[in-house]
C-alpha positions in Angstrom: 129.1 130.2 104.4 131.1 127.2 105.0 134.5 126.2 106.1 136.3 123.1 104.0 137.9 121.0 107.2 139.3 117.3 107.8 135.8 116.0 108.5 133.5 118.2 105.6 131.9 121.2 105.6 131.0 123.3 108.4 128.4 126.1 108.4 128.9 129.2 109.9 125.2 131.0 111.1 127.1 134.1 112.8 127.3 135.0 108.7 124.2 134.9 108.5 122.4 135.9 111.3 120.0 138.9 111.7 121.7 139.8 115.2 125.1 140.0 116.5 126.3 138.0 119.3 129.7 137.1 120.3 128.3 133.8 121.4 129.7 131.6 118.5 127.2 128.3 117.4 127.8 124.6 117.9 128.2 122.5 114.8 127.6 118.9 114.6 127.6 116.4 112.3 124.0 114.4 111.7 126.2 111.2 110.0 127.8 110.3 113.7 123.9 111.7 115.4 121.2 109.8 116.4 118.4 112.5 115.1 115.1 112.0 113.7 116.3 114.2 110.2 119.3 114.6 108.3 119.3 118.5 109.7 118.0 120.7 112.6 118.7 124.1 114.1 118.0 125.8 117.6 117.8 129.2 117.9 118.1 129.5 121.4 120.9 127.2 122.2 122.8 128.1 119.2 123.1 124.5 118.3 122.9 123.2 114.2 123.1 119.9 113.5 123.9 119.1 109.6 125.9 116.3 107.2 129.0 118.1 107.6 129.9 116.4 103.9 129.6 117.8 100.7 126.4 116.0 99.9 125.1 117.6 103.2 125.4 121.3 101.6 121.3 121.8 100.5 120.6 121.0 104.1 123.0 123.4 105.3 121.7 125.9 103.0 118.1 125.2 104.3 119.4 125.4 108.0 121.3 128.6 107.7 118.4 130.2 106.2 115.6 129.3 109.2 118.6 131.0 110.9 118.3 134.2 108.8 114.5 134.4 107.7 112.5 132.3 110.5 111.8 133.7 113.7 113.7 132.1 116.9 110.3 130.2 118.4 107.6 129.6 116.2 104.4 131.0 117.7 101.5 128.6 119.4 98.5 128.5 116.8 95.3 126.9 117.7 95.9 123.8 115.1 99.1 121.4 114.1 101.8 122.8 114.7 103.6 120.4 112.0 101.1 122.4 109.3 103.0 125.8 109.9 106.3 124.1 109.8 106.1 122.7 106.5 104.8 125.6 104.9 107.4 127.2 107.0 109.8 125.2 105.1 107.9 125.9 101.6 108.2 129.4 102.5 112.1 128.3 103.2 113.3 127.3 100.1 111.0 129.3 97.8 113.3 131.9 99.0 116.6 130.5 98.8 115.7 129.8 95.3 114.3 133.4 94.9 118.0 134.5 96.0 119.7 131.9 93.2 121.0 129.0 95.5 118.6 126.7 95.5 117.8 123.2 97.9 119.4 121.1 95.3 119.1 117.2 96.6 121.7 114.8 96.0 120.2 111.4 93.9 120.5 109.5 97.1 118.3 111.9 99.2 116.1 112.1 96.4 115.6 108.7 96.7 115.1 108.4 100.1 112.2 111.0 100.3 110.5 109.2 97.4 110.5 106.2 99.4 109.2 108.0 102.7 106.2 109.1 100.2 105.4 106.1 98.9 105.2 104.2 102.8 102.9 107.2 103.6 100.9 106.3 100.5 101.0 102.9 101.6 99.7 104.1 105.0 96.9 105.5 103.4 98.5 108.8 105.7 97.2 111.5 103.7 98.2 114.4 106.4 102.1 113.1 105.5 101.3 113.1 101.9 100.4 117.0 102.0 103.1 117.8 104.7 106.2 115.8 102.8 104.8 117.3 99.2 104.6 120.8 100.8 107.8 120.7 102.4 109.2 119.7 98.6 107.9 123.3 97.7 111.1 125.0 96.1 113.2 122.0 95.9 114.0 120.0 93.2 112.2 116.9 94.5 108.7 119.0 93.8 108.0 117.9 90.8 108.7 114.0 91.6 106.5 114.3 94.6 103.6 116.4 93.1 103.8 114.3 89.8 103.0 111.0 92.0 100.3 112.1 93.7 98.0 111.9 90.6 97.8 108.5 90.7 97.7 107.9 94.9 93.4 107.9 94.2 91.1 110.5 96.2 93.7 111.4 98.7 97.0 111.8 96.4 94.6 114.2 95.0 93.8 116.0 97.4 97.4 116.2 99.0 98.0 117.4 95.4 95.5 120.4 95.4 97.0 121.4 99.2 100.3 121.7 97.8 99.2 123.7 94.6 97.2 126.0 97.0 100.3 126.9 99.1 102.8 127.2 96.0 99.9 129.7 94.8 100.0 131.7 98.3 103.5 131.5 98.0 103.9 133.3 95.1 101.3 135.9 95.5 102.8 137.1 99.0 106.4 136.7 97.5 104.8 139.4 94.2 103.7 141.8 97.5 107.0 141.4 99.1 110.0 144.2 98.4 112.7 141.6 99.3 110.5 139.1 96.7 110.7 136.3 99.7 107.4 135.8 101.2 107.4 137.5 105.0 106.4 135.1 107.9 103.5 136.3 109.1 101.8 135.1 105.5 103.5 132.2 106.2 101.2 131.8 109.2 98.4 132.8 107.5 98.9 130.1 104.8 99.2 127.7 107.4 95.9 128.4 108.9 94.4 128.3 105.7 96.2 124.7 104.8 94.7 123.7 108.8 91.4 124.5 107.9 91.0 122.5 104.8 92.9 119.5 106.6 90.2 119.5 109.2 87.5 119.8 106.5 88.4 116.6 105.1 88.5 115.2 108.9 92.5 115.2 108.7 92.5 117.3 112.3 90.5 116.3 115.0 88.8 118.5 117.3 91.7 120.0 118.7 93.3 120.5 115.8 96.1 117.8 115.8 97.0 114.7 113.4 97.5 111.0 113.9 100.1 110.3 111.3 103.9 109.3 110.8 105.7 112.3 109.9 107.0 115.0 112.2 108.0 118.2 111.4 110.4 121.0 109.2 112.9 120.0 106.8 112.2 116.5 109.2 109.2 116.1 106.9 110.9 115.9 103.5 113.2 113.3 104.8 112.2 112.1 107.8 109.8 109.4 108.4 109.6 108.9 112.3 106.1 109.2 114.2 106.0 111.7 116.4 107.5 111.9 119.7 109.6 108.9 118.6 113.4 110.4 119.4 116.7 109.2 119.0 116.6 107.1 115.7 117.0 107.9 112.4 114.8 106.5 109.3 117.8 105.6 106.9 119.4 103.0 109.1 117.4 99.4 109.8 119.9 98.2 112.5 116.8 98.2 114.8 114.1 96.2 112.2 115.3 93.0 113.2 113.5 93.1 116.3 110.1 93.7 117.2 108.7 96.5 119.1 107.5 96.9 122.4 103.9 96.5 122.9 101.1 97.2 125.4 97.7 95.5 126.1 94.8 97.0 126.9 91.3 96.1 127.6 88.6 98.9 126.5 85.8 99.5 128.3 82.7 96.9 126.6 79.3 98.5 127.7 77.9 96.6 124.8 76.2 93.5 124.8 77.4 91.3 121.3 74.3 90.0 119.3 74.0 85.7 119.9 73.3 83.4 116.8 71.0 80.3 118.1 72.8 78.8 120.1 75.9 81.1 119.9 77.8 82.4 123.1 76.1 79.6 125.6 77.4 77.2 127.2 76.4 73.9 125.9 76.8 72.0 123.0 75.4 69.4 120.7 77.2 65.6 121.2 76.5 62.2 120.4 76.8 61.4 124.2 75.7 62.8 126.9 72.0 62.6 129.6 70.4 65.4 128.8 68.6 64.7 125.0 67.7 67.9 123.7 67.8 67.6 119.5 66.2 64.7 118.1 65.8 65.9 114.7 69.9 65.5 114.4 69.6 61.2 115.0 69.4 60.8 111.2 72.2 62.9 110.5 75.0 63.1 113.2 73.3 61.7 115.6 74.1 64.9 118.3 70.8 64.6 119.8 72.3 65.5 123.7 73.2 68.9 125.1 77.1 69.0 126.5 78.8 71.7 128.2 80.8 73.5 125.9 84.6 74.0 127.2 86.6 77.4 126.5 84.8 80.1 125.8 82.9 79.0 122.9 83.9 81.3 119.9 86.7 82.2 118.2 89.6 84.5 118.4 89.8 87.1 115.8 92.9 89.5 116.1 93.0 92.6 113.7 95.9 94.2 111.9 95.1 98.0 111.6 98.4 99.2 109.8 97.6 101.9 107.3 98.7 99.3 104.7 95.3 97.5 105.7 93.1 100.1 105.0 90.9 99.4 107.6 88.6 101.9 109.4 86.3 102.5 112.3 83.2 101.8 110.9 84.4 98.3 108.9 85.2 97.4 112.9 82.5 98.1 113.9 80.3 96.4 111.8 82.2 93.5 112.1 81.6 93.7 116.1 77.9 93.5 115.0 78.2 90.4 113.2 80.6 88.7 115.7 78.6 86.4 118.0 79.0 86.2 121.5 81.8 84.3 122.5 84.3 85.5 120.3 87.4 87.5 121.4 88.3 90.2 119.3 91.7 92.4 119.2 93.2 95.0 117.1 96.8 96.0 116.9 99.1 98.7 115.4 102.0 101.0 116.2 103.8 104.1 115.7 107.6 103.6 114.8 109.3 101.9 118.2 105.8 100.8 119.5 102.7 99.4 119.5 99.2 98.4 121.5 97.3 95.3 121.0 93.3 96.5 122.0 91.1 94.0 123.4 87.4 95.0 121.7 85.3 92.3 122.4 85.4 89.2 124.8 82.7 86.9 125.7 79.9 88.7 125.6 80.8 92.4 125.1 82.1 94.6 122.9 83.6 98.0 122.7 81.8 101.4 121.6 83.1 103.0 118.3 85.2 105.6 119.4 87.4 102.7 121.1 88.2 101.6 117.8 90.6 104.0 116.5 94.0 102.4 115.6 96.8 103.4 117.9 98.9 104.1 114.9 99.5 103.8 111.1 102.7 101.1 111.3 102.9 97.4 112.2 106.0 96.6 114.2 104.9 94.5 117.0 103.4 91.7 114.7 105.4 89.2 116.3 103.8 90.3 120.5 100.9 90.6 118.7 101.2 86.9 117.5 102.4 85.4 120.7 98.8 86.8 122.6 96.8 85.5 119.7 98.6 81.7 120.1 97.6 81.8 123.8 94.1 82.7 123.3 91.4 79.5 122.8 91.2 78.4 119.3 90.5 78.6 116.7 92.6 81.8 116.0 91.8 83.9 113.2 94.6 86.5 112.1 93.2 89.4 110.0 96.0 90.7 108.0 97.7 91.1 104.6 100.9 89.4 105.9 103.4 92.3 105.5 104.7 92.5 108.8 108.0 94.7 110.3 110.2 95.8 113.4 111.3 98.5 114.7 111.1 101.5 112.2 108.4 99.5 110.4 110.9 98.0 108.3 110.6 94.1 107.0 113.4 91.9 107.8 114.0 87.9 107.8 113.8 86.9 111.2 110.5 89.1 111.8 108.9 86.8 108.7 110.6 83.8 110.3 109.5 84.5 113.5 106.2 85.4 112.3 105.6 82.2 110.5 107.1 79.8 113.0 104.3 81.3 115.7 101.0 80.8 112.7 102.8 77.1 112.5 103.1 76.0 115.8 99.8 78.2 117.5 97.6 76.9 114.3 96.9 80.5 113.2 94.8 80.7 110.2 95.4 84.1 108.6 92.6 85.6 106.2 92.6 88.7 104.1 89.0 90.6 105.3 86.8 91.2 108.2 84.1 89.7 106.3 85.7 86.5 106.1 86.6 86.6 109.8 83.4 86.9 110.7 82.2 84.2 108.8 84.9 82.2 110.6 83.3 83.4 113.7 80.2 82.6 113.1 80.7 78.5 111.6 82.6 78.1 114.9 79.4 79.1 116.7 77.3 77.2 115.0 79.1 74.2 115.0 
């Protein structure tokens, strides 16, 4: 199955192939490619793409046999399609083990799986949890994978009963089978089954589809890119040095923000001033006149929503309902090259609830996000637990440097909660 050359080892699919064709394949090596996994295969072109290296042979192995036992397109299905191809890969390797070669990972690929899964734990992204465990199925990484998720709270385990599930289905249509590899088609029907408990526990919307980090195939063992994010590869950090790109939008605010007394007008209490309005305050500070109040009053709040933050629809929405008028309020997050910075409230108005989900699970354009929040009026409130990245979601120096020469020079207080944000809110108000 493979040919020893200058540059490593090279597959051969026409071995392996259920068809003949006198149109040979196109071999390329994923160490000099800029692809989102370590190894793909395209049926129709006749294209594979694998470390052509010896540590690159379970790949191979894994490639050549979607060549031999997966069908050339997978079929549409009415849910993820990312769901059927990680079972699709379970289904994969089960059988390459049934056959005696098993997907064998080197220590350093082990390692780099390990540390996709624990950023998806840290995420709180509990479709990649059960799609990079499942993929593990048949590997030598299951174990490791399955045996952390005990200990990743409610959603570890459920990612953990998902992946005992499908090992289960697994088996039982591999028992039925005459070839003792499971046939596609209960692949499919595994799938749908894995679908419909993943929208049980709200992990699908409507339509059937996921907002999380991980793609699909052998991608989702070792690949931690967010979908439709091309042309980079998770193991190198060349890129984290730099922030993302980021876009800002304004939702729609039909809602009218609750006031405090005296929060959201336009005037102030002063010492000077013609128009006396609060006598009681002589003995005290003496701000017995009413003064126009200059800016816009409030202050303004912006909201990391990472998955590291933990923070969900309903916690921003009750802090909408305890921000007075006046405030601004934004959230932020991004997917692995990019992000959107959400403007959610402003003056007087706020946005519904189903405006509030986060655009994605990573952080990446902290430092955009920064710059908007150090031109907005003070004072600026900075909800976040200070772990910030670049591109690929990956820390580096001069993102922290950059980070923390913006909170210095804009005055940008940063606090840990919502709660205590609003609370900040609210003594600017009545101040």
């Amino acid at each position: 199955m493979y040919q020893k050359r200058k540059q490593g080892f090279k597959p051969f699919p026409e071995l392996v192939e259920p068809f003949s064709s006198e149109e040979p394949w196109k071999i390329e090596d994923t160490n000099t490619l800029q692809l989102p996994s370590n190894g793909a295969v395209d049926h129709r072109r006749r294209w594979m793409a694998v470390p052509l290296d010896p540590s690159g042979r379970p790949v191979s192995r894994h490639e050549l046999a979607h060549v031999a036992w997966s069908p050339p397109h997978l079929p549409r299905v009415r849910f993820d399609a990312r769901v059927l191809a990680v079972v699709e890969d379970a289904r994969i390797n089960r059988g390459l083990d049934v056959i005696g070669i098993p997907v064998y990972l080197d220590q350093e690929m082990c390692a780099h799986v390990r540390l996709l899964a624990a950023r998806d734990a840290k995420r709180n992204d509990t479709f990649a949890m059960v799609a990079r465990a499942t993929a593990s199925i048949g590997t030598n990484l299951e174990s490791d994978l399955t045996g952390s998720l005990g200990g990743e709270g409610c959603a570890g385990q459920f990612a953990l009963e998902c992946v005992v599930e499908v090992r289960a289905a697994l088996e039982r249509a591999e028992a039925r089978s005459a070839e003792g590899i499971a046939p596609f088609k209960s692949g499919v029907r595994i799938a749908r089954t894995l679908a419909r408990k993943l929208q049980a526990e709200g992990l699908l919307d409507s339509r059937g589809r996921a907002k999380s980090s991980i793609e699909t195939g052998c991608c989702a063992l070792g690949h931690g890119e967010d979908e439709g994010d091309e042309g980079a590869c998770d193991r190198g950090a060349a890129g984290a040095a730099h922030p993302g790109e980021m876009e800002i939008v304004r939702a729609p605010m039909p809602v009218r923000l609750r006031s405090l007394r005296g929060a959201g007008r336009s005037f102030r209490a002063a010492t000077e001033g013609s128009v006396v309005r609060s006598l009681t305050r002589w003995p005290t500070d003496k701000a017995i006149f009413r003064r126009r109040r200059s800016g816009h009053g409030g202050a303004s709040v912006l909201v990391d929503t990472s998955g590291s933050m933990s923070i969900e629809v309903s916690d921003l929405d009750r802090l909408l309902l305890a921000t007075p008028a006046g405030a601004r309020v934004a959230i932020y997050s991004a997917t692995r090259r990019s992000g959107e910075l959400r403007i959610i409230a402003h003056r007087n108005r706020r946005a519904l609830a189903a405006d509030l989900e986060p655009y994605g699970r990573a952080n990446v354009v902290d430092v955009p996000a920064l710059e908007w929040l150090a031109k907005q009026p003070g004072p600026r409130l900075w909800v976040s637990d200070g772990k910030v990245t670049g591109i690929g979601d990956q820390p580096s120096e001069p993102v922290t440097a950059r980070v923390a020469e913006i909170c210095r020079s804009a005055r940008i207080e940063r606090v840990a909660t919502l709660e205590v944000a609003a609370d900040r809110a609210k003594a600017r108000q009545r101040s």
